[in-house]
DSSP file (Angstrom, degrees, kcal/mol; ACC not computed):
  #  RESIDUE AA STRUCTURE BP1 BP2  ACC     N-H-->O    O-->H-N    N-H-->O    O-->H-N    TCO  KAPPA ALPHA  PHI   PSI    X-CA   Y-CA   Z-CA
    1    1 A X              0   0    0      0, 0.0    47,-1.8     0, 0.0     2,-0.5   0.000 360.0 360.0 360.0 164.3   11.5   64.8   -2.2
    2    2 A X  E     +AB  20  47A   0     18,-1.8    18,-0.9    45,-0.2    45,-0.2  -0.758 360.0 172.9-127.6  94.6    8.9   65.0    0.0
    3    3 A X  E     - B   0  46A   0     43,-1.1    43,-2.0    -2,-0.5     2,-0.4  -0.450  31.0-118.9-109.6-170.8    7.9   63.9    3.6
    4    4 A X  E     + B   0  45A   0     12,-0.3    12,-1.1    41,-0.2    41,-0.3  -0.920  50.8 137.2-123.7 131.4    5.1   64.6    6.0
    5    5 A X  E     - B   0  44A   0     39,-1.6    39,-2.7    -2,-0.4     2,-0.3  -0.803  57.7 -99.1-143.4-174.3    6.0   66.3    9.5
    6    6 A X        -     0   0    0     -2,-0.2     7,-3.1    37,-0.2     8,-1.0  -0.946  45.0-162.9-136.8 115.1    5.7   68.4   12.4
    7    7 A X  E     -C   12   0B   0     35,-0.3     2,-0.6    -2,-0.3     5,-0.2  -0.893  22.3-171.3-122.1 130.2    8.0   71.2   11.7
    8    8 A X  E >  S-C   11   0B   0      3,-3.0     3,-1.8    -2,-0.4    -2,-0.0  -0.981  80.1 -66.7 -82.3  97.7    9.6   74.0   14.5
    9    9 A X  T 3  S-     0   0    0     -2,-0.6    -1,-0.1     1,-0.3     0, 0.0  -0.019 117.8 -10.0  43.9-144.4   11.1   76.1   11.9
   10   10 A X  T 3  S+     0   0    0     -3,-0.1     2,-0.6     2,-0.1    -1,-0.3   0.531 116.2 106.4 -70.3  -3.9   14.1   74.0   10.1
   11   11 A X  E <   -C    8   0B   0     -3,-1.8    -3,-3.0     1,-0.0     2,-0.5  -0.730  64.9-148.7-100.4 147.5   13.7   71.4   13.0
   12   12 A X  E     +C    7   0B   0     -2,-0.6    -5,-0.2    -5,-0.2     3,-0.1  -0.830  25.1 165.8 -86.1 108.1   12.1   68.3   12.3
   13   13 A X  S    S+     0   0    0     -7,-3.1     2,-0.3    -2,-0.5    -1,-0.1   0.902  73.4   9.3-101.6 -40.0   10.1   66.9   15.8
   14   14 A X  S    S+     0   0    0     -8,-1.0     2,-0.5     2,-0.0    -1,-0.2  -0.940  70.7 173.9-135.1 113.1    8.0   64.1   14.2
   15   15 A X        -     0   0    0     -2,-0.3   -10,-0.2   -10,-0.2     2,-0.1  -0.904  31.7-114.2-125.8 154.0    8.0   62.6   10.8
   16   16 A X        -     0   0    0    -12,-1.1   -12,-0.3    -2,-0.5    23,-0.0  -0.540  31.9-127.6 -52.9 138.9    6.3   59.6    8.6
   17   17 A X  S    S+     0   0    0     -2,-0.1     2,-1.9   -14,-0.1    -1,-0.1   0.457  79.6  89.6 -79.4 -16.3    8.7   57.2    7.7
   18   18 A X        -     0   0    0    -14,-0.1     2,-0.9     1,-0.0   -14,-0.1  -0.472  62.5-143.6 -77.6  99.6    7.7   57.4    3.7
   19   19 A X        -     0   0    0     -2,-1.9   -16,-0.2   -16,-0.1     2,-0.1  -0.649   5.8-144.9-104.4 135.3    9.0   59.5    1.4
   20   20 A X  B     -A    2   0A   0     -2,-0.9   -18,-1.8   -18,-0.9     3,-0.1  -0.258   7.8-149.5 -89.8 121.9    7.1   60.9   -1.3
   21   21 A X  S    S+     0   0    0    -20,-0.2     2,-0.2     1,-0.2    -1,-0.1   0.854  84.7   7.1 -43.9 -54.8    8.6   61.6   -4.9
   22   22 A X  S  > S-     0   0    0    -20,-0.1     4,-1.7   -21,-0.1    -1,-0.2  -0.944  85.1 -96.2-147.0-179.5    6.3   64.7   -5.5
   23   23 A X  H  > S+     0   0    0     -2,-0.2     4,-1.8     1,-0.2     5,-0.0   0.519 108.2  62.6 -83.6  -3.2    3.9   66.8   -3.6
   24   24 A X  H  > S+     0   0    0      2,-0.2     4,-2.2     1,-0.1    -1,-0.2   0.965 106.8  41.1 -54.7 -57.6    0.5   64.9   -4.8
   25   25 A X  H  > S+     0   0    0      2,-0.2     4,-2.1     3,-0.2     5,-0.4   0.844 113.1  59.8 -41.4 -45.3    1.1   61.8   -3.5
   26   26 A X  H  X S+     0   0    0     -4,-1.7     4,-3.4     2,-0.2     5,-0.4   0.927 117.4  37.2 -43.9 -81.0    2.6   63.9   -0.1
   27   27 A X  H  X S+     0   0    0     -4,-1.8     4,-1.9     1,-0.3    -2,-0.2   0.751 110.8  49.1 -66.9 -21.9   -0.8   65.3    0.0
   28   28 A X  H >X S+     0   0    0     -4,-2.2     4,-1.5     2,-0.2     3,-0.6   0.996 110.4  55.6 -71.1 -54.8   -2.9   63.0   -0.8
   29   29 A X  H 3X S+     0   0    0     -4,-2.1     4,-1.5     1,-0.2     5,-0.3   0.922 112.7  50.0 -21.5 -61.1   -1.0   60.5    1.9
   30   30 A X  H 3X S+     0   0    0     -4,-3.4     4,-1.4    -5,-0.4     5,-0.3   0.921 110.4  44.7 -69.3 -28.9   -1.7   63.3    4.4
   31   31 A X  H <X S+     0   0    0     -4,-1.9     4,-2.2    -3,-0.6     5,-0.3   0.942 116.1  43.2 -51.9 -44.9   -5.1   63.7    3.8
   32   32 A X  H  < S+     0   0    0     -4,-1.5     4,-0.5     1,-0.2    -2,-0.2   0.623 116.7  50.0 -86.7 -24.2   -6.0   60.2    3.7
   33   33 A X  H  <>S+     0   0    0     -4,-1.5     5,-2.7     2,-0.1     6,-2.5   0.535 113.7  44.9 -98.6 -22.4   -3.6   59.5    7.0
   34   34 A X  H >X5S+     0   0    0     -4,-1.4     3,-4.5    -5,-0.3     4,-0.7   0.896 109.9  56.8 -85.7 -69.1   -5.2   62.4    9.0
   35   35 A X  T 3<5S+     0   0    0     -4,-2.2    -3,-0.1    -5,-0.3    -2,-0.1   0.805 106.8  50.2 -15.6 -71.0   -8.8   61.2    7.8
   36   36 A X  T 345S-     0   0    0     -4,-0.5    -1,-0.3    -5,-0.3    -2,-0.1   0.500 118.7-111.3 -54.5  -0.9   -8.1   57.8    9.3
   37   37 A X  T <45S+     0   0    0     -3,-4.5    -3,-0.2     2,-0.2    -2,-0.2   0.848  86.8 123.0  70.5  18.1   -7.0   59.3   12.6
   38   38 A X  S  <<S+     0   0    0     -5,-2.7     2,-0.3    -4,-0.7    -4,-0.2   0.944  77.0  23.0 -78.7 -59.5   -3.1   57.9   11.5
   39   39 A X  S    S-     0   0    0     -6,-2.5    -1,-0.2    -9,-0.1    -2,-0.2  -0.745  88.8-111.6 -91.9 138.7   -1.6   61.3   11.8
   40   40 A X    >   -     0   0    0     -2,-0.3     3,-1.9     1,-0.1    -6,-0.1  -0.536  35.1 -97.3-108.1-168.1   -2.5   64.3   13.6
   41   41 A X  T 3  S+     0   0    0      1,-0.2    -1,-0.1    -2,-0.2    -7,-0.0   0.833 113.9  55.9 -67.2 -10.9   -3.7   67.5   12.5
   42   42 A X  T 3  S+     0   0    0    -36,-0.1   -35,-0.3     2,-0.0    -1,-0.2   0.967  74.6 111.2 -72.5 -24.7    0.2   69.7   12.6
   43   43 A X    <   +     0   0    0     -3,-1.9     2,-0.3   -37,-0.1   -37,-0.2  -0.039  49.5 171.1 -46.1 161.9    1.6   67.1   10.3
   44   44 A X  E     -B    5   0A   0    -39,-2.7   -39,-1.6     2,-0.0     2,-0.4  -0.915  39.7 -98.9-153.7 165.1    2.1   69.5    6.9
   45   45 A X  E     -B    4   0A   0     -2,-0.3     2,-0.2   -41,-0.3   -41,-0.2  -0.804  38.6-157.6 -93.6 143.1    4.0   68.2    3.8
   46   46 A X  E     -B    3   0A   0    -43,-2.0   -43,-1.1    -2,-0.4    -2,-0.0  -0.767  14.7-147.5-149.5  81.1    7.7   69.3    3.5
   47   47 A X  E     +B    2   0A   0     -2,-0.2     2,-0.3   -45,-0.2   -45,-0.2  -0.208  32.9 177.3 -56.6 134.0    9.9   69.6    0.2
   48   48 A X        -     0   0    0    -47,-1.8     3,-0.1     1,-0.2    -2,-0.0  -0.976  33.1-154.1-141.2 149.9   13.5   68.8    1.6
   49   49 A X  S    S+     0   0    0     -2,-0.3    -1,-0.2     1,-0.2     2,-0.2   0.982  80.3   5.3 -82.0 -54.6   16.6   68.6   -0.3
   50   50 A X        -     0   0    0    -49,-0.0     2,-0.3     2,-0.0    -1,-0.2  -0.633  55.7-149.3-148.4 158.2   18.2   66.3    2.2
   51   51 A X        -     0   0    0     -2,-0.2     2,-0.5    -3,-0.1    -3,-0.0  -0.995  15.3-171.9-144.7 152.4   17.6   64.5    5.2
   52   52 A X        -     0   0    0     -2,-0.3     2,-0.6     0, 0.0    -2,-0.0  -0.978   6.3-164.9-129.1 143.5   20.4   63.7    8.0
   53   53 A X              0   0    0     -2,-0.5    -2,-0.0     1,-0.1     0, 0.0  -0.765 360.0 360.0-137.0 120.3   19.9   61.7   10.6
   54   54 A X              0   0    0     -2,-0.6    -1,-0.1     0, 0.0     0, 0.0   0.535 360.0 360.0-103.7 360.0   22.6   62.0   13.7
């Protein structure tokens, strides 16, 4: 799976709430979301096995 972030190493500080099945649709989403001023430019697409949220 796939999300859109801003990544420190293995920490997560800001992500999109979608996640992406595979990494065209990731990157097309980020293109299309920076373009638009949605996202800004650090977001990156980011295969993760798992996601935890504490």
């Amino acid at each position: 799976m796939f999300i859109l972030a801003v990544l420190d190493g293995p920490v997560i500080y800001a992500y999109h709430d979608k996640i992406y099945s595979n990494r065209g649709q990731a990157e097309r989403a980020l293109t299309t979301m920076q373009n638009s001023k949605k996202l800004g430019a650090r977001y990156q697409v980011c295969e993760v096995e798992r996601l935890i949220f504490k």
